[in-house]
NUFITI-827036 format. One line per field, with one value per residue (C-alpha): residue in one letter; residue number from 1; x, y, z. Coordinates in steps of 0.25 Angstrom, whole numbers, plus 5000, padded with zeros to 4 digits. Layout:
<recs>
keti = c(A; ...)
lumgu = c(NUM; ...)
px = c(X; ...)
py = c(Y; ...)
pz = c(Z; ...)
</recs>
This chain:
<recs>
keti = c(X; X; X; X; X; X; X; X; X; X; X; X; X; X; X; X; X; X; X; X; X; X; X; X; X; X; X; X; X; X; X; X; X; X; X; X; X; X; X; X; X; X; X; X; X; X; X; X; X; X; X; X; X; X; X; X; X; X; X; X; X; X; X; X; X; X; X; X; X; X; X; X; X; X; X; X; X; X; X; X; X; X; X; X; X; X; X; X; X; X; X; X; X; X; X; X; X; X; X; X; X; X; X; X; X; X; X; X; X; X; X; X; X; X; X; X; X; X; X; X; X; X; X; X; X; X; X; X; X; X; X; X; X; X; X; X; X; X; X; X; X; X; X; X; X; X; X; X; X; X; X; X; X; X; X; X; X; X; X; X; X; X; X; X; X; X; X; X; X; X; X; X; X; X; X; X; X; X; X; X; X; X; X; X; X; X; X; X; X; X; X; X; X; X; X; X; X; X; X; X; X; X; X; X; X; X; X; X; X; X; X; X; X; X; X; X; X; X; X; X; X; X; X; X; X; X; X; X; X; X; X; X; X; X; X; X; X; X; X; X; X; X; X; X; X; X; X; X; X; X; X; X; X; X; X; X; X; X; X; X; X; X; X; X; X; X; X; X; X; X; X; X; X; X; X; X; X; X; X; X; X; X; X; X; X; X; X; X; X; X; X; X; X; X; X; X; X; X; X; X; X; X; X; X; X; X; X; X; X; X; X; X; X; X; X; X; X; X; X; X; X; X; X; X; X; X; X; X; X; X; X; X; X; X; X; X; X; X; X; X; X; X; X; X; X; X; X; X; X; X; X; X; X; X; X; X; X; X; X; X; X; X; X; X; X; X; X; X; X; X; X; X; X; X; X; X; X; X; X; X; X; X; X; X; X; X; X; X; X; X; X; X; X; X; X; X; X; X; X; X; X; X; X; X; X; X; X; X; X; X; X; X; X; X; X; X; X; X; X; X; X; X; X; X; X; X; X; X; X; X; X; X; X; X; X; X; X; X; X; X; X; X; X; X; X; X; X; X; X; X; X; X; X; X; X; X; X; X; X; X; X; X; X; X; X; X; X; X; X; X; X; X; X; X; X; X; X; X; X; X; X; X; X; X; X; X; X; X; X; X; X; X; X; X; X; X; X; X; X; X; X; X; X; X; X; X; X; X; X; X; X; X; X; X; X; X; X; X; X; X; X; X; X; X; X; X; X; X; X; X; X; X; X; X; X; X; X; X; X; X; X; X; X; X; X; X; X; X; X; X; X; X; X; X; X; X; X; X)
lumgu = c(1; 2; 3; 4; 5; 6; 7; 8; 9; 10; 11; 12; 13; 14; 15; 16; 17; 18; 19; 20; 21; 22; 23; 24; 25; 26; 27; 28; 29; 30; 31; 32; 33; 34; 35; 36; 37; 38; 39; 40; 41; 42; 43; 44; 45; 46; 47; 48; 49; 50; 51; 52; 53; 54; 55; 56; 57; 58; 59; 60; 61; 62; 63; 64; 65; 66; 67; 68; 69; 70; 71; 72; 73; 74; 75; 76; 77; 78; 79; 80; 81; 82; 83; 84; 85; 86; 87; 88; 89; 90; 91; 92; 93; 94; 95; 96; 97; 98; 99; 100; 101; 102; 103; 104; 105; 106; 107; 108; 109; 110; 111; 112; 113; 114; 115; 116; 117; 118; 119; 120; 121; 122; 123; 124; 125; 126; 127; 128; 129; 130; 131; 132; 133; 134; 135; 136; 137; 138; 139; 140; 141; 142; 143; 144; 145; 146; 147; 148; 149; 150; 151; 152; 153; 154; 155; 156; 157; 158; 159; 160; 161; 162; 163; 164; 165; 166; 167; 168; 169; 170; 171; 172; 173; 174; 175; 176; 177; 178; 179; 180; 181; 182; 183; 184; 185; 186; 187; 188; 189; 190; 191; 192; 193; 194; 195; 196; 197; 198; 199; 200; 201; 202; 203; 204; 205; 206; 207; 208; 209; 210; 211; 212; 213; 214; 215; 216; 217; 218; 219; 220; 221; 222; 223; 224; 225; 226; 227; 228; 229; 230; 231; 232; 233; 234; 235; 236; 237; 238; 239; 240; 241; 242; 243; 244; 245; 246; 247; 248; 249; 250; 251; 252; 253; 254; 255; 256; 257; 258; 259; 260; 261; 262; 263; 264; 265; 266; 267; 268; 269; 270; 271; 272; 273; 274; 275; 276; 277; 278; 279; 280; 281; 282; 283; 284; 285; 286; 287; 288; 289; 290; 291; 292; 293; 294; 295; 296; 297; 298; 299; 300; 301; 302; 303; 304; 305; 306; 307; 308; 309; 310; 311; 312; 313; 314; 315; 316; 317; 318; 319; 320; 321; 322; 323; 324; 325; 326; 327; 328; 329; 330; 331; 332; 333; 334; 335; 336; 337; 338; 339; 340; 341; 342; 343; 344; 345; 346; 347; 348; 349; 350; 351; 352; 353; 354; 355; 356; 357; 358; 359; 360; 361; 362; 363; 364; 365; 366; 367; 368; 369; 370; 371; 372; 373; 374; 375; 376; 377; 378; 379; 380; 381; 382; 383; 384; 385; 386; 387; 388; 389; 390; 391; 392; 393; 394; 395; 396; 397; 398; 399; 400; 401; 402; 403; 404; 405; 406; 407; 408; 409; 410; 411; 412; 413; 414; 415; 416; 417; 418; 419; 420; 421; 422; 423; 424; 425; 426; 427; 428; 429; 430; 431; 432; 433; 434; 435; 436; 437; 438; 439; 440; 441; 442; 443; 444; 445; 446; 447; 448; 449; 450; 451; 452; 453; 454; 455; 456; 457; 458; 459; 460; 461; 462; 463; 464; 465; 466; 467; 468; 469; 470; 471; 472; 473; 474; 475; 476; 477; 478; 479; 480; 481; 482; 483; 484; 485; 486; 487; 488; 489; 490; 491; 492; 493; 494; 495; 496; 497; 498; 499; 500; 501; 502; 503; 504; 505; 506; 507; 508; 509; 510; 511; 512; 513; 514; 515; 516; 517; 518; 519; 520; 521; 522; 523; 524; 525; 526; 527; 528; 529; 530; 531; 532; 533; 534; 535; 536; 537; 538; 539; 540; 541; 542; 543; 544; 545; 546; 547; 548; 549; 550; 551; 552; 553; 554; 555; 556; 557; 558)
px = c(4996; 4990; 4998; 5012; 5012; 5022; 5030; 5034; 5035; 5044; 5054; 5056; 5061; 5069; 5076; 5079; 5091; 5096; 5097; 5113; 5117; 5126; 5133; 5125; 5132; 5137; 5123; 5125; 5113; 5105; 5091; 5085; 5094; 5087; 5076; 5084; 5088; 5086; 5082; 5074; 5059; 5060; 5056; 5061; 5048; 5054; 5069; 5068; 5076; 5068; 5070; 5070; 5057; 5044; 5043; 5028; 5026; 5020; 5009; 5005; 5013; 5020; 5032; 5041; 5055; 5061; 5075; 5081; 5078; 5078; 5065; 5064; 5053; 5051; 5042; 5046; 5039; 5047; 5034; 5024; 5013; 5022; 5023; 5028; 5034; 5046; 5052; 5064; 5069; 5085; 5090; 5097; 5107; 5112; 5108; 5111; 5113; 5102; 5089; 5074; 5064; 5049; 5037; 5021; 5010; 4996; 4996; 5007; 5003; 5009; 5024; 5025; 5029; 5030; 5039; 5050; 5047; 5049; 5063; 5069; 5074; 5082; 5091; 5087; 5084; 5069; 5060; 5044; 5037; 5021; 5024; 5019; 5004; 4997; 4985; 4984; 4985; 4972; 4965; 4968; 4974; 4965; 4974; 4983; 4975; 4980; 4994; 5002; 5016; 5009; 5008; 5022; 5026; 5018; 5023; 5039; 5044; 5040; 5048; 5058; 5060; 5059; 5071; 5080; 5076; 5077; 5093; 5096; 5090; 5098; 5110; 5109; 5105; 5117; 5128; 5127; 5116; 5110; 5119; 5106; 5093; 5080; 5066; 5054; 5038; 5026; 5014; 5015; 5027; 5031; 5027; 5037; 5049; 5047; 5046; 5059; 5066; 5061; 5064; 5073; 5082; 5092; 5085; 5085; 5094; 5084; 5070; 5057; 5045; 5033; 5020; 5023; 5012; 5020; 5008; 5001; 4990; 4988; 4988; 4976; 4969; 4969; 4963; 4951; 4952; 4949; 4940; 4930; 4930; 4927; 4919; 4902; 4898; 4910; 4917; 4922; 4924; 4938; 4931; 4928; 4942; 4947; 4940; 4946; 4960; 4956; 4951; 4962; 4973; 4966; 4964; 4980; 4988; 4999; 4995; 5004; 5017; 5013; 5008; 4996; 4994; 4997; 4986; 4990; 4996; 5012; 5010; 4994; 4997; 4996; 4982; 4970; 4958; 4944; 4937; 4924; 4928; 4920; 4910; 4896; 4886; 4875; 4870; 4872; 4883; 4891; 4901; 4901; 4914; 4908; 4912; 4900; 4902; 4908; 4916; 4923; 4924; 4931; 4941; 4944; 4946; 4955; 4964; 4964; 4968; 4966; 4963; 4962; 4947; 4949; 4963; 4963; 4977; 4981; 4983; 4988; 4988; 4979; 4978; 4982; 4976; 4976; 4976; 4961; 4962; 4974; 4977; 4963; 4957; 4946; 4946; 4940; 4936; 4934; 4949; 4949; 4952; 4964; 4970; 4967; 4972; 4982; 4968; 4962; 4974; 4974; 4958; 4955; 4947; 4935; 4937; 4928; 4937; 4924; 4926; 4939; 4942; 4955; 4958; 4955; 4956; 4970; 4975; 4973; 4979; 4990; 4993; 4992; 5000; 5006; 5019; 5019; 5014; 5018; 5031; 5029; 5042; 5049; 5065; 5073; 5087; 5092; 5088; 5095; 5106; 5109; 5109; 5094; 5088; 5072; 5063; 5049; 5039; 5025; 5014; 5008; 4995; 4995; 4980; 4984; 4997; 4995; 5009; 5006; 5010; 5022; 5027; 5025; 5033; 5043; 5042; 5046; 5057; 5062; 5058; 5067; 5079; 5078; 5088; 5089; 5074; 5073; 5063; 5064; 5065; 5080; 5079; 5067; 5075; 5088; 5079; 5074; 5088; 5092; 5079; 5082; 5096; 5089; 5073; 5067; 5050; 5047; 5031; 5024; 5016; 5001; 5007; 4996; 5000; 5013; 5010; 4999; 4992; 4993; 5007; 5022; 5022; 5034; 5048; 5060; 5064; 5076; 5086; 5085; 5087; 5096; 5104; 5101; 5107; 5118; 5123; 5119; 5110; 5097; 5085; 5081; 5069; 5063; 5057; 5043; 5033; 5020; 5019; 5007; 5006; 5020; 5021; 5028; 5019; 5027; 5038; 5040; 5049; 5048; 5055; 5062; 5050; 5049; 5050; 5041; 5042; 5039; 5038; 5050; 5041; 5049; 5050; 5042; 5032; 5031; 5045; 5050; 5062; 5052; 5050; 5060; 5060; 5057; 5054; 5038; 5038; 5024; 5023; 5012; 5003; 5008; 4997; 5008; 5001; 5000; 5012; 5003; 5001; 5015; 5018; 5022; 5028; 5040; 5039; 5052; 5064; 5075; 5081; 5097; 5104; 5112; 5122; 5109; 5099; 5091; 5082; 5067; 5063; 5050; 5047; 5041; 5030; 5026)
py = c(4955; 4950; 4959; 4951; 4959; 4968; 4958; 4956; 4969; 4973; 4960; 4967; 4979; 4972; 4965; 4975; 4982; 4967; 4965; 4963; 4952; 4943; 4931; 4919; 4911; 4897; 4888; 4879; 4868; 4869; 4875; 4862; 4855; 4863; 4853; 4844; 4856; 4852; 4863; 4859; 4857; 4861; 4854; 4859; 4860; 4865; 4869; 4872; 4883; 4893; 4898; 4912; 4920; 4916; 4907; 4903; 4901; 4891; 4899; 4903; 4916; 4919; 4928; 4933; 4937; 4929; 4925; 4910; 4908; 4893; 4892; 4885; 4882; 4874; 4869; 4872; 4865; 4868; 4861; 4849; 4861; 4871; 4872; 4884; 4887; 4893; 4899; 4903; 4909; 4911; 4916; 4905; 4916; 4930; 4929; 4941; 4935; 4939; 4933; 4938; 4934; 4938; 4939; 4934; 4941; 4938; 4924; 4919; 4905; 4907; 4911; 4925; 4922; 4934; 4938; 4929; 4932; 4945; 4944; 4933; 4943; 4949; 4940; 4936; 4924; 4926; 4917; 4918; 4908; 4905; 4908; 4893; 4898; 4892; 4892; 4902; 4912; 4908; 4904; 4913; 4912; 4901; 4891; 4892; 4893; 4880; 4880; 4887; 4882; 4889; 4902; 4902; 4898; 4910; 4921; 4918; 4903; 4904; 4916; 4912; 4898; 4904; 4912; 4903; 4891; 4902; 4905; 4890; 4888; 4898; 4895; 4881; 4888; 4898; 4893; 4903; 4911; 4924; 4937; 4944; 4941; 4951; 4949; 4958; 4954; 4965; 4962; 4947; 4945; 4961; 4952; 4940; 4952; 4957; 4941; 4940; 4949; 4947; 4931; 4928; 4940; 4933; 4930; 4943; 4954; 4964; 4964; 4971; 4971; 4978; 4981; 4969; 4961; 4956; 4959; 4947; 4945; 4960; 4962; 4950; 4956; 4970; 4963; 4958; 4972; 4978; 4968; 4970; 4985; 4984; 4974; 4973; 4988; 4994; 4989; 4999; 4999; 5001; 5014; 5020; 5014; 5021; 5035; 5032; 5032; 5047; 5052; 5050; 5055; 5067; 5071; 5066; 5067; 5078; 5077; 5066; 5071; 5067; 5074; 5081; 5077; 5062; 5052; 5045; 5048; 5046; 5044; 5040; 5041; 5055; 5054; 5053; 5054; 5047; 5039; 5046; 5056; 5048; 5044; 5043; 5053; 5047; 5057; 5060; 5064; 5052; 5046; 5031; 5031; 5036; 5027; 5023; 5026; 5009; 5011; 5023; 5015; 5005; 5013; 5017; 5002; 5002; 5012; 5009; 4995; 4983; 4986; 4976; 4980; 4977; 4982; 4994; 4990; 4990; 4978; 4982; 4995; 5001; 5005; 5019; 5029; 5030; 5016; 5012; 5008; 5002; 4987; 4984; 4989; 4991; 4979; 4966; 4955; 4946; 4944; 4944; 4926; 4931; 4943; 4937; 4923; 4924; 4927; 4915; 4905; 4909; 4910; 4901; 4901; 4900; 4914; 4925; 4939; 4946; 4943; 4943; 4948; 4960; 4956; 4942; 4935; 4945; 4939; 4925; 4928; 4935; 4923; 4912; 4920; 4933; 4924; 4919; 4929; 4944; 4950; 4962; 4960; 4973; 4966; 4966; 4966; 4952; 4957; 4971; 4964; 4954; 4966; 4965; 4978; 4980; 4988; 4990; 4995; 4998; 5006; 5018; 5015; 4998; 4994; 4979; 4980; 4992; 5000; 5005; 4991; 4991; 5005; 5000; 4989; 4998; 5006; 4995; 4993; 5007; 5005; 4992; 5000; 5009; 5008; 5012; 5012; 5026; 5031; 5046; 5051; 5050; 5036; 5032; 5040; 5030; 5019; 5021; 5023; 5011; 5005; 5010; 5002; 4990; 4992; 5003; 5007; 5014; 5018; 5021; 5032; 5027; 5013; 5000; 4987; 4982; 4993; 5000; 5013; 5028; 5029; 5026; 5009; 5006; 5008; 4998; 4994; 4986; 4995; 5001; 4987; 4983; 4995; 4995; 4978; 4980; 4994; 4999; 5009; 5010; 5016; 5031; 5031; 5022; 5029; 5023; 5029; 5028; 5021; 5021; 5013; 5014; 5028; 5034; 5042; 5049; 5044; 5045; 5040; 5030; 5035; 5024; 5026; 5035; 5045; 5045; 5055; 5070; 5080; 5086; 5100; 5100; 5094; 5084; 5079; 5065; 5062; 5055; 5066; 5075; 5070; 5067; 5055; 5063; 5055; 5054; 5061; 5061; 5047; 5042; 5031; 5019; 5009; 5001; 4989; 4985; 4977; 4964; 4965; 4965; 4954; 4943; 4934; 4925; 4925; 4928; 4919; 4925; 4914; 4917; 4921; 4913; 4910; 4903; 4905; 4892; 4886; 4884; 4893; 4900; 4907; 4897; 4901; 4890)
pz = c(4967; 4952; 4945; 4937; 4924; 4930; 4936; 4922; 4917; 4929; 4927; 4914; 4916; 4930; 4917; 4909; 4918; 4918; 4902; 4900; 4890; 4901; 4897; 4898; 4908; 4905; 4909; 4919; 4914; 4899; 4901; 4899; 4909; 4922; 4921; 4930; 4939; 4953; 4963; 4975; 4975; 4960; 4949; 4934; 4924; 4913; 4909; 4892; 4885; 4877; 4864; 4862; 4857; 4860; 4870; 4877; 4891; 4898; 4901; 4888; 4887; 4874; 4876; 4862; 4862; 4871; 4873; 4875; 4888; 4898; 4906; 4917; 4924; 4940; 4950; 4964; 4977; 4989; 4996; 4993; 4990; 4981; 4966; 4962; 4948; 4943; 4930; 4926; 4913; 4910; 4897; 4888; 4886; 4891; 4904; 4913; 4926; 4934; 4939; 4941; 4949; 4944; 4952; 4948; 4951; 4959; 4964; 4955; 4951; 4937; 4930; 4924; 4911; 4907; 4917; 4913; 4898; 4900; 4910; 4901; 4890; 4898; 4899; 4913; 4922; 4927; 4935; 4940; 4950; 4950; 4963; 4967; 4966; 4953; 4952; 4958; 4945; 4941; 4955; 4964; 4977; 4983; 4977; 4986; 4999; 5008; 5002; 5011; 5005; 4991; 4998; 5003; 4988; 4983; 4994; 4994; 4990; 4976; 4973; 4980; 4975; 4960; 4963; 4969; 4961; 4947; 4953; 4953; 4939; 4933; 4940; 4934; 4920; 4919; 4929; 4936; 4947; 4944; 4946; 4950; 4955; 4954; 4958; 4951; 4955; 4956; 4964; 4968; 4963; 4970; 4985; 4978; 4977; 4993; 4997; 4990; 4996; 5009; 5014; 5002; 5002; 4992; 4980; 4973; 4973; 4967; 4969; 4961; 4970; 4964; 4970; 4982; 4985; 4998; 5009; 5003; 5014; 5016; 5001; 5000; 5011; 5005; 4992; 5000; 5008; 4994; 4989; 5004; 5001; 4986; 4986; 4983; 4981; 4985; 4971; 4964; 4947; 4940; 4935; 4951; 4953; 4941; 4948; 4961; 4956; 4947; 4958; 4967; 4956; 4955; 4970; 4974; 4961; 4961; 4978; 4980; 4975; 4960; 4949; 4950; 4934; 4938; 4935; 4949; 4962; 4966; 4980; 4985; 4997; 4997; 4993; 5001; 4990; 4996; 4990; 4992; 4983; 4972; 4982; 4973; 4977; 4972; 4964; 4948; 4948; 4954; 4944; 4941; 4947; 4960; 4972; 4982; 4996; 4998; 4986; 4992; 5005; 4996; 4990; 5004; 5010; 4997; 5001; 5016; 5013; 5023; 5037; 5050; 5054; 5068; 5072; 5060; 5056; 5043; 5035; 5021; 5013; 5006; 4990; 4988; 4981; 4966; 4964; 4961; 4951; 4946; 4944; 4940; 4954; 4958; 4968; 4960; 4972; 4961; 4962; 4977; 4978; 4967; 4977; 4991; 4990; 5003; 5013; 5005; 5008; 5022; 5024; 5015; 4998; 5003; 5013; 5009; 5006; 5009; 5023; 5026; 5038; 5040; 5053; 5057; 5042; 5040; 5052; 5047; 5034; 5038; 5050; 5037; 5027; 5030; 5033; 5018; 5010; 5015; 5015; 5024; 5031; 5027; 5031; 5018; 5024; 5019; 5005; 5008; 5013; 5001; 4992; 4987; 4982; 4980; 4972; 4976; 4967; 4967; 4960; 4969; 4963; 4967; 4970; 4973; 4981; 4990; 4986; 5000; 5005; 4998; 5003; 5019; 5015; 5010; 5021; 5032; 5024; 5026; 5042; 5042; 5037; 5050; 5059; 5075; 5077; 5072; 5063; 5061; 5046; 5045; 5049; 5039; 5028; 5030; 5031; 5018; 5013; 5018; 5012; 5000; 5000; 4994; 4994; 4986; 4983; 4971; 4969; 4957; 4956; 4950; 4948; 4950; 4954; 4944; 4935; 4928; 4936; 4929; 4936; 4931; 4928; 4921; 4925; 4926; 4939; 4933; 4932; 4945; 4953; 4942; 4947; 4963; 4960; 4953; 4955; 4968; 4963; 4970; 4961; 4965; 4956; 4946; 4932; 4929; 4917; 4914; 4901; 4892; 4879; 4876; 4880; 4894; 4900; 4911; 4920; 4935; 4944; 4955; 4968; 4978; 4991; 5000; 4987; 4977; 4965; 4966; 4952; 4951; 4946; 4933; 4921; 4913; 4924; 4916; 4918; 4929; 4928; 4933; 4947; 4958; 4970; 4982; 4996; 5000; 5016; 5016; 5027; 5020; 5027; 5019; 5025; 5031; 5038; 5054; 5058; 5059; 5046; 5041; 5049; 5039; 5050; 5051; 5037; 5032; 5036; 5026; 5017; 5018; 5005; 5002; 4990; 4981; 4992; 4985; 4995; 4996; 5005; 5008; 5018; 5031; 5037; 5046)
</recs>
């Protein structure tokens, strides 16, 4: 969950379906005025109207090309042990009408200014919390072992504060609240999206929620899971990594319902390379890129994902073929205190990861914080019901949030849509209609985590939630293409799960007008984990929507 660079890439392209000169609004209070705003437990640290062109952010990041904009920056502390800040940008003119909410990336503890730098041209409001967590940029998790009330900032209360408070500000700015509200975060700020629509249904009417990192305690676990089985002589290099990855294209490609001249697989779950295929021999012959006999046992822990020792139940999925090395994997344990902060802040900085525990330490974790952190609870219903539509999105190649985990979440969404107890095929095929009313996954092939990998990065989810809002138009397929230096490479389509895209077996087989969306029937294992896992406990008392739905709010888990 360190990745943010997309988060910003993403808001842009949310933005540019939204671009329509509006009439700016008759403003309610000059930009300098909001310093003497008062909106509970918030204290107003800057109000100053910016020029337009190059304009320097409190952190040091120049951004050109900017239009007039009033920034407005906060300090919330809805408790004595809370310091979570806020920023909101509104354009000085033209403003569209419409709000976004952006997410951060890792463990927060910083704006993303180049988020809101990148929005703010579109003529439309944009905000982005630290999340409440600085330090914790720089120093890792730790920071915030023994601050429970930081925690629950972190996992729901910053985000959800930043919104409410960002509706307020602008309804003072322009006299008038935003017409429409959208929400975009990968990784970190994918997790923020999914907590969002869960206990605070009326926030957003659209969400963008990539690659979710909403399994926090399973997902820190899993990272220490990695780090035991690639840890010592069992560590492999980027360039075994790197083999791992060719090697399993060229055993499943064109296998999976891909092409077989694809440099990565459509669905991995239709391959079942071992590891021991590159198993070293000991003899001349051997490659460098060879894998000794515990490095093979690695790569197979890393695909298995974490399992209770004791009981054998699964924990959390597993990292699927093909994904080796993307995202800068192999494993680095060195940034093992930066990735498993939650089992430190309930076990403690000075616990050893080395020893951790799956059953015994798990259970403690999960009894401190899987009530604050995870939002496994697959109930959308107050945010289908108030009109809200999500978009889930997520590389097929994601080595740091399994994708798998994301397509069980899916999956008990479509369970949660069926109706008189039955679950034959005609049942599970209207429950996933009825899913797809207001929740759609699209995966992409050979994607890595936010981005990156050999398949199909960059596409435009904007104007497909633009539509699903505002014309009633849900997205059938979105067009993503491989870009390099400048040039498309090929385009495919991404398909609304269960379907994924097939080759139509004519025309141009790099152009996503060669392929069709056809529905996946092969019942994949998805590694959906045990139900004591899913378990995020009375975490989620539903704030009612209601006309400004402001109120401080977190969820209580006490």
């Amino acid at each position: 969950m360190r990745c943010i660079h997309s988060v910003t890439v993403l808001a842009t392209t949310l933005l540019a379906s939204l671009v329509g000169v509006g009439a700016t609004p008759g403003a309610a209070a000059t930009c300098a005025s909001l310093a003497d705003l008062a909106l509970p437990h918030t204290t107003i640290t800057a109000a100053q109207p910016v020029p337009a062109g190059t304009y320097t952010a409190p952190d040091g990041e120049v951004f050109t090309n900017l239009p007039a904009f009033c920034r407005v920056a906060a300090t919330l502390t809805p408790t004595s042990d809370s310091d979570i800040t806020i920023e909101v940008w509104m354009p000085l003119s033209n403003w569209n009408g419409d709000f976004l909410g952006t997410g951060n990336g890792g463990l927060g503890g910083v704006i993303v200014y180049n988020a809101l730098a990148q929005v703010i041209p579109f003529n439309v409001a944009v905000a982005n919390t630290d999340m409440g967590t600085s330090p914790a940029a720089s120093q890792g998790g730790g920071v915030l072992t023994g601050h429970p009330e930081k925690q629950i900032d972190y996992a729901t209360r910053s985000t959800h504060l930043m919104t409410v408070r960002s509706k307020r500000i602008i309804e003072a700015f322009y006299g008038e609240p935003p017409k429409s509200s959208s929400f975009v975060g990968c990784s970190t700020g994918g997790g923020q999206a999914i907590h969002e629509a869960l206990p605070f249904p009326g926030d957003y009417d659209g969400i963008e929620a990539f690659a979710p990192g909403m399994n926090q305690t399973h997902n820190s676990a899993s990272n220490i899971w990695n780090g035991q089985a690639f840890d010592g002589p069992a560590n492999i290099t980027m360039a075994q990594a790197t083999a791992v990855t060719a090697a399993v294209v060229k055993q499943c490609s064109g296998k999976d319902g891909g092409l077989s001249t694809d440099n990565f697989l459509t669905d991995p779950r239709d391959c079942h390379w071992d590891p021991s295929a590159l198993q070293c021999t000991g003899g001349s012959a051997d490659a460098p890129t060879c894998l000794t006999a515990p490095q093979v046992a690695a790569v197979r822990k890393f695909y298995r994902g974490p399992i209770n020792p004791r009981t054998g139940e699964r924990i959390y999925a597993g990292r699927v073929r093909g994904s080796e090395s993307n995202s800068g994997y192999p494993a680095n344990n060195e940034a093992l205190p930066l990735t498993s902060g939650p089992v430190h802040w309930a076990l403690g900085n000075d616990f050893d990861w080395r020893t951790f525990d799956f059953d015994q330490d798990m259970g403690a974790v999960d009894d401190e914080l899987a009530a604050t952190l995870n939002a496994n609870t697959a109930d959308l219903e107050e945010f289908r019901s108030h009109g809200g539509k999500l978009i889930l999105w997520q590389g097929f190649a994601d080595p740091l949030i399994p994708v798998l985990n994301t397509i069980a979440y899916y999956d008990r969404l479509i369970t949660s849509q069926m109706r008189d107890g039955r679950h034959d095929t005609a049942a599970r095929k209207e429950a996933v209609r009825r899913t797809q009313e207001f929740a759609r996954l699209f995966l992409a092939p050979g994607v890595g985590h936010c981005g990156g990998g050999a398949g199909p990065d960059t596409f435009d989810p904007a104007t497909p939630m633009v539509q699903w809002l505002e014309q009633g138009i849900a997205p059938h397929q979105i067009i993503a293409s491989k870009v390099v230096n400048g040039v498309t490479v090929f385009s495919r389509p991404l398909c609304p799960y269960p379907a994924l895209p097939r080759y139509s077996g004519t025309g141009d087989s790099t152009q996503a007008s060669s392929f069709v969306c056809l529905a996946d029937e092969d019942h994949d294992d998805n590694q959906p984990p045990a139900p004591k896992y899913l378990d995020d406990g009375d975490n989620y008392p539903i704030v009612p929507i209601t006309p400004t739905n402001d109120h401080d709010h977190g969820h209580d888990n006490h």
